[in-house]
C-alpha beads as a LAMMPS data file, in Angstrom:
LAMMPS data file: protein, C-alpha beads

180 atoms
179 bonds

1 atom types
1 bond types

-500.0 500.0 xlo xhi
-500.0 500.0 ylo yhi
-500.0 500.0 zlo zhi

Masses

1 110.0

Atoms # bond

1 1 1 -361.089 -141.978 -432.065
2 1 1 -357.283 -142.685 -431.640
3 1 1 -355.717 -144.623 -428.829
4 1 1 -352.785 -144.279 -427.316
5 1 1 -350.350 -146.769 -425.521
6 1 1 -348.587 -145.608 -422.444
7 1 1 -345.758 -146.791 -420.511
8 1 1 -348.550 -147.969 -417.506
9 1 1 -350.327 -150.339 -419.429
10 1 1 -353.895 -150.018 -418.191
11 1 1 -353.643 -146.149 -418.797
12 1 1 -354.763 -145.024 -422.050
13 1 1 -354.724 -141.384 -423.923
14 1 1 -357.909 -140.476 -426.697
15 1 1 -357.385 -138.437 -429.171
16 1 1 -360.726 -137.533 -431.154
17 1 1 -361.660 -137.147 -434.627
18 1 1 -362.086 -133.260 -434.618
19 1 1 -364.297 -131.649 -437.386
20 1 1 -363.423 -128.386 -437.753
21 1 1 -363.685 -125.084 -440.311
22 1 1 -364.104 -121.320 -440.125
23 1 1 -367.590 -122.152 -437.955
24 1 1 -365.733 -123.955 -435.471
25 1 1 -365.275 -127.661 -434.622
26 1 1 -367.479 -130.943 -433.925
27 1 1 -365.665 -133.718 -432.135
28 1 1 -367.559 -136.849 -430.689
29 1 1 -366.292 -136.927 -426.872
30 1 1 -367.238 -140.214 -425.765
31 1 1 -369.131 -143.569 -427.425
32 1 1 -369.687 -146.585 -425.165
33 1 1 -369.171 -149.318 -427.990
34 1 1 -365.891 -147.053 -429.581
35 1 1 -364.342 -147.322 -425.642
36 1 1 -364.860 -151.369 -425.449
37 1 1 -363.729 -151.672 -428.582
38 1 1 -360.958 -149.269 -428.166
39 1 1 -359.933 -150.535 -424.673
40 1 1 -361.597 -153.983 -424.435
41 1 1 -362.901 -153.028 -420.863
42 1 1 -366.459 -153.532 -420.313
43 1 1 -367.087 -150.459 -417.461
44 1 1 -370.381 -148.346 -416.768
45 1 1 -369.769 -144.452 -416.135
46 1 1 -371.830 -143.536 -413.520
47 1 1 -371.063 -139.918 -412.421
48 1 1 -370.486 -136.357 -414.463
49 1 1 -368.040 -134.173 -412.530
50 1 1 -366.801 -130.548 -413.785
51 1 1 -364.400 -128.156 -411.992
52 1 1 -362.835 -125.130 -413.097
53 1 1 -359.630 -123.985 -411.415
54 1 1 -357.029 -121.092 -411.413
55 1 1 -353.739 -121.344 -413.009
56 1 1 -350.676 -123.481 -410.565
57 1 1 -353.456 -125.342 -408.299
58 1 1 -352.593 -128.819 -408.115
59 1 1 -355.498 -131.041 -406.997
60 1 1 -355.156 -134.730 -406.071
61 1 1 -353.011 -137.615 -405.610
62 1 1 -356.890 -138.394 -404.946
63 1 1 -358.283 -142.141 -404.772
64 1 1 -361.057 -144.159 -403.164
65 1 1 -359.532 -146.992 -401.117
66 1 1 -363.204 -148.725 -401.206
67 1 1 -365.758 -147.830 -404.227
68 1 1 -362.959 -147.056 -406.841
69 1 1 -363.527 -145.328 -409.114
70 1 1 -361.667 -144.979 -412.569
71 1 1 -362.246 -141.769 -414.517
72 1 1 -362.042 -140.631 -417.971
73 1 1 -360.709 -137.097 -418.136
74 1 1 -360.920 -134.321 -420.339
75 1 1 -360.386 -130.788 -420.413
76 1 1 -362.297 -128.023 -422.345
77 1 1 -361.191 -124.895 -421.718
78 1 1 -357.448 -124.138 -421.166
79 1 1 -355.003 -127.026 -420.314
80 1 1 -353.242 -129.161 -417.253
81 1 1 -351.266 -131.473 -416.780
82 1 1 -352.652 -134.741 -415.691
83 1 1 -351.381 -137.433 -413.866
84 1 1 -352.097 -141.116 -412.553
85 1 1 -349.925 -143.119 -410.066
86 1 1 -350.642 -146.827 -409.974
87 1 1 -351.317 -147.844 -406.329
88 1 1 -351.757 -152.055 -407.054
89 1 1 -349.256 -153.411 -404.310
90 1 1 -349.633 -156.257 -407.172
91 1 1 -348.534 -154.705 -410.421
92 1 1 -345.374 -154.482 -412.062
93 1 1 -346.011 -151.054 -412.001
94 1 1 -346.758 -149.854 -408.375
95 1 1 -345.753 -146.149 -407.929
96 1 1 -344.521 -145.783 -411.116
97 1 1 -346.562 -142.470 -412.724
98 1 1 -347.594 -141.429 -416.119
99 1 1 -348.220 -137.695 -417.058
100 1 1 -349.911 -136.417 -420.092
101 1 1 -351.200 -132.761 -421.067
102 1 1 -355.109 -132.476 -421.635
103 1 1 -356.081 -128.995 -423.181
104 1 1 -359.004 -127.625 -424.815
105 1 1 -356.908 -127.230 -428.152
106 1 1 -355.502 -131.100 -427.993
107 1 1 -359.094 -132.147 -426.917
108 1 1 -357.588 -135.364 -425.303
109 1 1 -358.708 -137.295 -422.654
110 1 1 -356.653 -139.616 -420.229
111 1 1 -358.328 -142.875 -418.677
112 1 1 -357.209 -143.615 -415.320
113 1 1 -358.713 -146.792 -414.201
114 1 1 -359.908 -147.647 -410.680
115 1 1 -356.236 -148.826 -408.283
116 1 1 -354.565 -145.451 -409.532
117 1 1 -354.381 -142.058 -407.984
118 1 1 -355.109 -139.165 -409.900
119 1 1 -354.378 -135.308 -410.249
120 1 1 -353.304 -132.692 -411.808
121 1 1 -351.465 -128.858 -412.207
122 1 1 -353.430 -125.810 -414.204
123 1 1 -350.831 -124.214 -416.641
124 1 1 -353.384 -121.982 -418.017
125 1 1 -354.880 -118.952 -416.526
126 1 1 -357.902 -120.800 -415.632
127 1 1 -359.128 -124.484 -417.002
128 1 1 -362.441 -126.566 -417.172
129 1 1 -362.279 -129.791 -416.206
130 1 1 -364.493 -132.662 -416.824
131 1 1 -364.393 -136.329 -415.787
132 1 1 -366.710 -139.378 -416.230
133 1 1 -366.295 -141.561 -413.240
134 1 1 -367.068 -145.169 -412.902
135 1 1 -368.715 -145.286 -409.279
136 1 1 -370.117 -142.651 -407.130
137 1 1 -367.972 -140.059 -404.723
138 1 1 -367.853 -141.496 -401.227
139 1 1 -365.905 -139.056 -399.040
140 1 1 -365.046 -141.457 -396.269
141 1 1 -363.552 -144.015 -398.561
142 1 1 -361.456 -140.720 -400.280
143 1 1 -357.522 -140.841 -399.584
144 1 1 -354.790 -139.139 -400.941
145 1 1 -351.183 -139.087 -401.711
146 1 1 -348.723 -136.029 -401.291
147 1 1 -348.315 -134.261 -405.004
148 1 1 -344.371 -134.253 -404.184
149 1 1 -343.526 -137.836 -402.505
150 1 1 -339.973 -138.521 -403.515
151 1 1 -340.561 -141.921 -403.895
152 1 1 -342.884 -141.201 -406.468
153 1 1 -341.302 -138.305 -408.173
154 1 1 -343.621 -136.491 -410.399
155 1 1 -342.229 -133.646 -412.392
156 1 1 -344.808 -131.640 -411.861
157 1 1 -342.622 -128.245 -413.020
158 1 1 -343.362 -126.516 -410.225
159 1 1 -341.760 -125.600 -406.352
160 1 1 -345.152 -124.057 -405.035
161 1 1 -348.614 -124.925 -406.559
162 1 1 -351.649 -123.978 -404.777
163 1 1 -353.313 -126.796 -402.796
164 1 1 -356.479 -127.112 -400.842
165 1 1 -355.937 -128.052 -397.081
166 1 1 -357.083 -131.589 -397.535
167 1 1 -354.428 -132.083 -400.408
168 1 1 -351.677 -130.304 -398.648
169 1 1 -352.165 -132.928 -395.718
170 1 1 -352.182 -136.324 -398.267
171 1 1 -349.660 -139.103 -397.241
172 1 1 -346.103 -140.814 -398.416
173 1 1 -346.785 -143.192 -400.976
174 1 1 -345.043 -145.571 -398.098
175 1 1 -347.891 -144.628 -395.413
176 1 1 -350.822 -144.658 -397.486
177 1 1 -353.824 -147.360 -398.193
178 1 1 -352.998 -148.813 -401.674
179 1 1 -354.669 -151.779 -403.436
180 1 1 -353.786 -154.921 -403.452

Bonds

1 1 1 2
2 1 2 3
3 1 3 4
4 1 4 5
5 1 5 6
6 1 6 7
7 1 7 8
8 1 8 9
9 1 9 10
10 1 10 11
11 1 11 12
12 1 12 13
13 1 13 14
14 1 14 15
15 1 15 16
16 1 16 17
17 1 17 18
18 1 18 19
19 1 19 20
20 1 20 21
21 1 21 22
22 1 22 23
23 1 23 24
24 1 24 25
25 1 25 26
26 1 26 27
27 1 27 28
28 1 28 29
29 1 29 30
30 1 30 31
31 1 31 32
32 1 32 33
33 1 33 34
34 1 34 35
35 1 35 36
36 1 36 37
37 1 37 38
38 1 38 39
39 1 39 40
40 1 40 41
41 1 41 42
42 1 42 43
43 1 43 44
44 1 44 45
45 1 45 46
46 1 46 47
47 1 47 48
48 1 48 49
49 1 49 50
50 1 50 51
51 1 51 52
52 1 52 53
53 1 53 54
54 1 54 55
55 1 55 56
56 1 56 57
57 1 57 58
58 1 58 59
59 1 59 60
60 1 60 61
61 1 61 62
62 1 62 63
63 1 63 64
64 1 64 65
65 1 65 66
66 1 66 67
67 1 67 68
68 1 68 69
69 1 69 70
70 1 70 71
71 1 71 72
72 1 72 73
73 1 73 74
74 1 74 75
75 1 75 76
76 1 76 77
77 1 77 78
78 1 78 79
79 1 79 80
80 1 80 81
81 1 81 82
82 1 82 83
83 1 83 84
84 1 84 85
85 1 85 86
86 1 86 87
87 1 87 88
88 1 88 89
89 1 89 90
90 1 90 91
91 1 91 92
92 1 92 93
93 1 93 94
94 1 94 95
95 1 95 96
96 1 96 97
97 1 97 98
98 1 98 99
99 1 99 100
100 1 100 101
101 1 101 102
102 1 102 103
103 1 103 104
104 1 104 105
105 1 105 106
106 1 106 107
107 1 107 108
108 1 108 109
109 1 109 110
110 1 110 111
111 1 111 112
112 1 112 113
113 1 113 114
114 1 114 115
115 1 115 116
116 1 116 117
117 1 117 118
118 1 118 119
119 1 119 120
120 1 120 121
121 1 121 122
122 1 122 123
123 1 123 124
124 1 124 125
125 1 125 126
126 1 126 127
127 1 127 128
128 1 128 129
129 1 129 130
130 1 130 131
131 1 131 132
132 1 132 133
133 1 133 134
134 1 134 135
135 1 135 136
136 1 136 137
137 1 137 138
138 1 138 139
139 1 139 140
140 1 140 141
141 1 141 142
142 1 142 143
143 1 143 144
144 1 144 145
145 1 145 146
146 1 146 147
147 1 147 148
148 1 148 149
149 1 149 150
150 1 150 151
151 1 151 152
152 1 152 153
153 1 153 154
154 1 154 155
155 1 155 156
156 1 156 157
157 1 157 158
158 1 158 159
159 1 159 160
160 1 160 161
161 1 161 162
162 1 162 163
163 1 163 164
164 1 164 165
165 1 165 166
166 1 166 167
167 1 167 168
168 1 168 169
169 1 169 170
170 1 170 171
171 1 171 172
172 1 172 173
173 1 173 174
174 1 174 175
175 1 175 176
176 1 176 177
177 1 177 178
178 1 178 179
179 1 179 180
C-alpha cells in the first residue's frame, strides 16, 4: 500500500498493490496494522456502507456534528470525484477543500477523518461506492453543507448535478455547525 500526502494534512490518498494478469487482478483493500502504520492513527471502523449512483449526482457536503464519523472511501465500479472540506473552526485549514478522483481502474481510496465534510460527483455512467466509517449513522446529528458555497469553492466541473432534496437544502459554510 502507497500513501499519499495532500495539501490538508490529516487527509490521506491509498493507492494499493494491484496483482493483476490476463485472469484479472487481486488487490488487498484494507489491513488494520498497514493503516496505523501507514497513517499512525489508531481508529476502529465500525460501519460498511455501499451506494451506487447515476452519472452527475452529487451527494454530500455530509457530516455528523455529534458522533463523527471519518470514512475511508473507495470506489469499485466506475469513478467520482471525491471531496472533503475541513470544518475544525481550529485548524489552519478550515474550509479549505481537497478533491481527488476514486475509480474502479485507479482502485484508490481517500480517508476523510471525522471534523471534515464529505461528498462527491459521478462522472461515469453509473458508480459503486463503498465506505468504511468510524462510528455509526445517526440521522439527527447529520448536517450538511451546500455543494456550491462560494466561500468554499469546489470545482466540482459542473453547473447542474443532480441532488437529493436534503442536499439541495444544505447550508453556507458561514451558517452551518462546524467543529471546534
Amino acid at each position: 500500500m502507497n500513501l499519499i500526502t495532500t495539501p490538508i494534512p490529516d487527509l490521506f490518498i491509498f493507492e494499493p498493490k494491484v496483482f493483476g494478469d490476463a485472469r484479472g487482478f487481486f488487490l488487498e483493500s484494507f489491513n488494520q496494522k498497514t493503516f496505523q502504520n501507514l497513517t499512525k492513527l489508531d481508529v476502529t471502523f465500525v460501519q460498511d456502507n455501499h451506494s451506487r449512483s447515476s452519472k452527475n449526482v452529487l451527494r454530500g457536503l455530509h457530516y455528523q456534528i455529534q458522533q463523527p464519523q471519518g470514512k475511508l472511501v473507495r470506489v469499485v465500479s466506475g469513478s467520482v470525484f471525491d471531496v472533503a472540506v475541513d470544518l475544525r473552526k481550529s485548524s489552519p485549514t478550515f474550509g479549505k477543500w481537497h478533491g481527488v478522483e476514486l475509480s474502479g481502474e485507479n482502485h484508490r481510496q481517500f480517508w476523510v477523518p471525522a471534523g471534515f465534510a464529505h461528498g462527491f460527483l459521478v462522472l461515469s455512467e453509473t458508480a459503486d461506492f463503498l465506505y468504511k466509517t468510524t462510528d455509526y449513522y445517526a440521522p439527527q446529528f447529520e448536517r450538511c453543507v451546500r455543494w456550491d458555497d462560494a466561500e468554499i469553492g469546489i470545482e466540482w466541473g459542473i453547473s447542474e448535478p443532480l441532488l437529493s432534496a436534503k442536499d439541495a437544502q444544505g447550508l453556507a459554510l458561514s451558517d452551518a455547525e462546524v467543529f471546534a
